[in-house]
N, C-alpha and C positions, 0 to 999 in steps of 0.2 A: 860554936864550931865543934865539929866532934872529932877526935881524934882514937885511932887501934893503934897501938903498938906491940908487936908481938918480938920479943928478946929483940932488942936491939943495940947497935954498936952507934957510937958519937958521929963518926962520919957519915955512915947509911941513913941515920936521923935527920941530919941536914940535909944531905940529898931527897928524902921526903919533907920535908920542907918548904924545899923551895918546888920541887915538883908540884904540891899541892898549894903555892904559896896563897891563891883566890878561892882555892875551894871550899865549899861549906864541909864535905866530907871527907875527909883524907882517911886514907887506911896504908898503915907498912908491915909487911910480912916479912921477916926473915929467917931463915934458918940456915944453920949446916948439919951434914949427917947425912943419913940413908933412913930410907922410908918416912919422912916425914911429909903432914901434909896440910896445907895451910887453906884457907875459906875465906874469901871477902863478899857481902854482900850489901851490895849500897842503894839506898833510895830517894832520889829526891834530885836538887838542883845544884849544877857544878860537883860532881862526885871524883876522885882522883883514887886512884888505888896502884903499890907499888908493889911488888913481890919477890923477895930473892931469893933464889935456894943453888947450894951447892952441896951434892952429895949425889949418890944413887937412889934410884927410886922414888922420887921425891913426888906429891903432885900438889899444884895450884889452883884452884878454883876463883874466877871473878864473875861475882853477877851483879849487873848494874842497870838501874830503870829509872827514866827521867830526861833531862835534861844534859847536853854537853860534859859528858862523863869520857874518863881519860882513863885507860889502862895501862900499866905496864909489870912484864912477866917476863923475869932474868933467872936462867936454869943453868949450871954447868956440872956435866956427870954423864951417868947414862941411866938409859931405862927410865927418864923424866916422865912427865904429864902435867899438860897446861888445858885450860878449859877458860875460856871467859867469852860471857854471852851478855851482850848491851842491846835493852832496849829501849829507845828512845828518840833525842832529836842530837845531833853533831856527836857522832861517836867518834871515838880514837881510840886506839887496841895499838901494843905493839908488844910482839911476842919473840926476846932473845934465848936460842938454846945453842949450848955446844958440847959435842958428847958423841955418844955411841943412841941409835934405837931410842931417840927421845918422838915424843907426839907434843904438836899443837895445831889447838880448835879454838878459829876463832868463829862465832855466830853474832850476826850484828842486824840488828832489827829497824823497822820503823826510815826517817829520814838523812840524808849528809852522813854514813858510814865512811870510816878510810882505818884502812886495814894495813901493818905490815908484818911479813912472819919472818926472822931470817935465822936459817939454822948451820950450822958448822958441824961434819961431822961426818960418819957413814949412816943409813940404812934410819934414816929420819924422816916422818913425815908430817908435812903441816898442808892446812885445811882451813880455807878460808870460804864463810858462807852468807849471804847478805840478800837481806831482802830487804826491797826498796820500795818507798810510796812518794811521790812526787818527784824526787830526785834520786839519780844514781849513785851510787858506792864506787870508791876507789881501793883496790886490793890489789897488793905486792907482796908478793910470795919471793927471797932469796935463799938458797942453797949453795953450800961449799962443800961438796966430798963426793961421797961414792953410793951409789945405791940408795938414792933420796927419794922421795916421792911427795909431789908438789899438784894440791886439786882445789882450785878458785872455782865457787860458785855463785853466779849475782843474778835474783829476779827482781824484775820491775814491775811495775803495775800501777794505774793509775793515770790522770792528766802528767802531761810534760811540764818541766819546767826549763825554760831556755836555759843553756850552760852547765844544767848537771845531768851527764851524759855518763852513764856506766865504762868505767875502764879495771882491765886484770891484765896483771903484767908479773910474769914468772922469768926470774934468770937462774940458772940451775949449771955449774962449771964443777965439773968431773964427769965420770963414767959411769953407767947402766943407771942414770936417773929417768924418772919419769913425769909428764908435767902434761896434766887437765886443765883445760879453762873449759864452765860452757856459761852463758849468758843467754838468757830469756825476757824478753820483752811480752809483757803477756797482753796486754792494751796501751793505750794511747802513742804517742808520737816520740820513738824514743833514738836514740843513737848509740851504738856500741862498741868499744872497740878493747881487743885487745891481743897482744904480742906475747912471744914467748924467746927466748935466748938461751940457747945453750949451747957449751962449748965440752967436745969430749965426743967418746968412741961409745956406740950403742947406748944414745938416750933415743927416748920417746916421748913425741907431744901430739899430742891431741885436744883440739878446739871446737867446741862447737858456740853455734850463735842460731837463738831463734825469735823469729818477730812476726806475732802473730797477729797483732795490733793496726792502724795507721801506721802512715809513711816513715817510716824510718831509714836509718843507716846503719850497716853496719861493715866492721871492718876486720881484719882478721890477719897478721904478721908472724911469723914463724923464722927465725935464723938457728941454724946448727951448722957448727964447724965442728969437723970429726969425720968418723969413719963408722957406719956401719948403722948409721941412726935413720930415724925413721919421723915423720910428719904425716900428719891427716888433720885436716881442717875441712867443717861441714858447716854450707851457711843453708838457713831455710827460713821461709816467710811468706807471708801474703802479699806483702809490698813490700814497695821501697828499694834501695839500690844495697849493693854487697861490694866488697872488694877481699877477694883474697890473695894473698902474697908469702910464697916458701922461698927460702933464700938457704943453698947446703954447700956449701965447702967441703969437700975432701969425697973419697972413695968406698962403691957402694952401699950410699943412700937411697934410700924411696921417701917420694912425695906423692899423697893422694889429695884432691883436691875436689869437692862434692856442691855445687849451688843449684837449688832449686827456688826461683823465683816464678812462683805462682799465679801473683795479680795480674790485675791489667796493665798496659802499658803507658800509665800514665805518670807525671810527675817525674820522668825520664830514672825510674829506675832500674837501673845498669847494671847489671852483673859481671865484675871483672876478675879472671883468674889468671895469673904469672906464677909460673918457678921457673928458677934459675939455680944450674947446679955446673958447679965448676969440678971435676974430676970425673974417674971412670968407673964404669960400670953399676951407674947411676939409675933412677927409673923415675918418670914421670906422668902419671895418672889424673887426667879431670874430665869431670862429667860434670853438664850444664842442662840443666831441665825446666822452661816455662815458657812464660808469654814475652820477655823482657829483652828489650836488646844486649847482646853477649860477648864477650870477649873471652879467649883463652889461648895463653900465649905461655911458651916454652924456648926456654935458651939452655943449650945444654952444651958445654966446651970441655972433650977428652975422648975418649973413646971408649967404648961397646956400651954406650948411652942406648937408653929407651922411651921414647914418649909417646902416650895414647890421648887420644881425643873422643870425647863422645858430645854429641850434642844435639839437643835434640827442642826444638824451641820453634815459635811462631813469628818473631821477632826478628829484627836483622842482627846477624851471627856471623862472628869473623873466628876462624882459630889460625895461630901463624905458630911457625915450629922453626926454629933456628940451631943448626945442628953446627959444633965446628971440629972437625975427630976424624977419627976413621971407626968404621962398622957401627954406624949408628944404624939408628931405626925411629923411622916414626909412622905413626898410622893415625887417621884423623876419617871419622865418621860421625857425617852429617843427616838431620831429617826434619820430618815437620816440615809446615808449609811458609817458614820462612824464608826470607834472603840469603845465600847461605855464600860464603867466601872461605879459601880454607889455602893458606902460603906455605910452601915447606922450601927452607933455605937449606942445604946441606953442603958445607965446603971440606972436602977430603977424598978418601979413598973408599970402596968395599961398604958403598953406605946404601940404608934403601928407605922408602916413601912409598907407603899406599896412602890413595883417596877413596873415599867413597859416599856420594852425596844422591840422597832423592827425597 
């Protein structure tokens, strides 16, 4: 068994210890101070590596290749940097910082990735990146402060394997955060899904999903309670069905909403898009482009709400618009030589509705 010890204290040793209690390689970094900077590199099978640093400026390096390799990268201070890049088969990464302006990058390679990043702090950002062959990565992005910046990236590629189905999942609770997911299917038969949560006044999320592959799924969730935040989710593909979903609490949000389903229309893949925004002076945007049967549906409850419809599909196509306020507005524009159906509920005052379908 091989063991690194770099300065260490009696209780942080036991804790790498037991952390690495089966592993053939264990490595523990520790420091305190400013500008220091620590380096693990491990190869082979059952690899564990643990890092601490408290101080300013500090940065951590893990590289890991092999087999079922475990990271973990603990930062407290500001102006950090964490780096740890795994390739191999059942990774695990988990990257703590709390501070001011710290970074981390995780990159995870090969099979069975699962990622988590969670920062405390203002004006942070982590970055999670995973590319997959047989089965998909799981990455979880957390933030706590102000001015965070939070970007999941997962490609796939390769045959499916039943149950591991790429998931990224960002919660981000404070103000002027902003939070990326996009996920790509580049072949075989995959499934996708991921959500984003945040809570606070002028955040931003944007999601994308693409499958370019066989039949797949994907899925796409968005919640912001706040004021003044904004959502864009964009699904695209060759096949296969989509669901997207924005859900906003509070007063003047925008939700844009983007699916182009391409293929044929077989294997009943469905293109579904909902927002739901409770407050006023709200905005509601989607557009539906392919062969696929369609769905886009809008419920919007307060007043000087906005919802637009575009759709343009061969497919049978419903959009419904549920307004409940006063001085809403909704417009819903149909074409293409599908079945086209288009509802507009409006309960109040000073409120209006155009159609328009050929």
């Amino acid at each position: 068994m091989k063991r690194i010890v770099t300065w260490g204290l009696a209780s942080v040793f036991a804790l790498a210890v037991s952390f690495g209690a089966f592993a053939a390689n264990e490595a523990l970094v520790v420091q305190l101070g400013s500008s220091n900077y620590g380096d693990v590199t491990q190869d082979g099978i059952d690899n564990a590596a643990l890092s601490l640093q408290l101080g300013l400026a500090n940065g951590a390096s893990t590289v890991q290749s092999g087999e079922v390799n475990a990271s973990i990268v603990s930062q407290r201070g500001a102006g950090n940097e964490s780096s740890v890049v795994q390739d191999g088969f059942a990774n695990d990464s988990l990257v703590l910082q709390r501070g001011l302006a710290n970074l981390a990058a995780v990159t995870q390679l090969n099979v069975e990735n699962s990622a988590l990043v969670a920062q405390i702090g203002l004006q942070n950002d982590g970055v999670v990146y995973q590319d997959s062959e047989l089965s998909g990565g799981v990455a979880t992005l957390f933030q706590l402060g102000t001015a965070n910046e939070g970007t999941i990236y997962q490609a796939r590629r390769g045959l499916a394997l039943p149950g591991f189905d790429s998931y990224a999942f960002t919660a981000q609770i404070g103000n002027a955060n902003f939070a990326l997911q996009v996920q790509a299917a580049l072949e075989g038969v995959w499934h996708q899904t991921a959500d984003i949560i945040q809570y606070g006044d002028r955040n931003e999320a944007r999601q994308l999903q693409l499958n370019v592959g066989d039949i797949g799924g994907n899925h796409l969730d968005a919640l912001q309670v706040g004021e003044d935040n904004y959502s864009q989710q964009v699904q695209s593909g060759t096949r296969g069905g989509r669901i997207g979903v924005v859900v906003q609490d509070g007063s003047s949000n925008s939700a844009v909403q983007t699916q182009l389903a391409v293929g044929p229309n077989t294997n009943n893949p469905v293109a579904v898009a909902i927002i739901a925004q409770v407050g006023e002076a709200n905005e509601a945007e989607q557009y539906q482009e392919g062969s696929a049967d369609m769905l886009a549906l809008a419920i919007q409850w307060g007043t000087d709400n906005f919802a637009q419809y575009s759709q343009v599909a061969s497919g049978n196509v419903l959009a419904a618009s549920l307004q409940l306020g006063e001085a809403n507005e909704a417009y819903i524009a149909q074409y293409d030589a599908g079945y086209h159906t288009a509802l507009s509920l409006q309960v109040g005052t000073a409120n209006l509705v155009a159609i328009q379908q050929s």
